[in-house]
N, C-alpha and C positions, 0 to 999 in steps of 0.2 A: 455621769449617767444621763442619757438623751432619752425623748419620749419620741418612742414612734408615731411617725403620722398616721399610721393605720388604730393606734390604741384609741388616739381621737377622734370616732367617728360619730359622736352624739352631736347633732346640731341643738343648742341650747340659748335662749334670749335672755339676755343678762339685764334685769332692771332695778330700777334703785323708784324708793316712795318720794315721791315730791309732794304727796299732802296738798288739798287745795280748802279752801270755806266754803262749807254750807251758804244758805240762806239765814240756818240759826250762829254762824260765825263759830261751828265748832270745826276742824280739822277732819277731811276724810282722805283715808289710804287712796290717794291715785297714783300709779304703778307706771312708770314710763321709761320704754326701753332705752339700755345706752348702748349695748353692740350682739350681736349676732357673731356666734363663734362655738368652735367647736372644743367637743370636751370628751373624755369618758366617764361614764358615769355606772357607777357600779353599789348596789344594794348593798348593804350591811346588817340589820336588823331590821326586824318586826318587834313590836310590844302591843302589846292589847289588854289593856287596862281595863276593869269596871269602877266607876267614877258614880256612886248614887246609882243611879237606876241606868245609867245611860254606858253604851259602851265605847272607851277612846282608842280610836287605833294610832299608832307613830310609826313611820317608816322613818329609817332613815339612809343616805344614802353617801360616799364617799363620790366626790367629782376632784379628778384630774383634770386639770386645763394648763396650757403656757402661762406663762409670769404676766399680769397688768397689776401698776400698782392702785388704781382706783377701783378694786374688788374688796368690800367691807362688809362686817355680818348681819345688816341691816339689809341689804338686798336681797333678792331672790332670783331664781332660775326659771322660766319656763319650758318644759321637755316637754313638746307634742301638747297633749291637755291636762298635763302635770305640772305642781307648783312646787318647790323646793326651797323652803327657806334656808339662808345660807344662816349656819349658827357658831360656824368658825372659821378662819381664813390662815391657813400654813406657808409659810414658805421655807420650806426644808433649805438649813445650812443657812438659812439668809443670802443664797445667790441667785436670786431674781431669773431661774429657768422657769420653774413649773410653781402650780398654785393647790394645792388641797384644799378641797370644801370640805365641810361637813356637813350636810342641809337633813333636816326635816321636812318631808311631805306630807301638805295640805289634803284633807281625806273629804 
């Protein structure tokens, strides 16, 4: 089974944390892209949690893209001004066409 080119029409920035020091030598998340590529990206749920006083929203969302094997659930997506943490990584059958995310959006 092939993925249509037309299914991939989300432009999405695939980047991974390279972490740099502070001045106080603690580790801070800096995000640096590794490729520009297209994908679909399609919603799955909403959750909306009350957490103490405060309310937590989770999106989450399923992303189809082609096979690379240096995609891990430590990176994230950038979609337009949306962040998408990646929290699983598929490759159906283990034949290195297509890749399933799982990602949570950043609210």
């Amino acid at each position: 089974m092939t993925t249509s080119i037309g299914r991939l029409r989300h432009r999405v920035t695939l980047q991974q944390d390279t972490g740099t020091k502070n001045a106080n030598h603690e580790i801070v998340p800096t995000w640096t892209d590794v490729a520009s590529i297209y994908c679909a990206v399609k919603g799955v749920s909403g959750v909306e949690a009350i957490q103490g006083m405060q309310l937590d929203a989770t999106t989450t969302h399923l992303v189809e893209m082609r096979y690379r094997s240096d995609v891990q659930p430590r990176m994230r997506l950038l979609w337009g001004s949306r962040v998408l943490n990646i929290s699983s990584v598929v490759d159906l059958k283990d034949r290195q066409r297509r890749l399933f995310l799982q990602c949570v959006e950043d609210v």
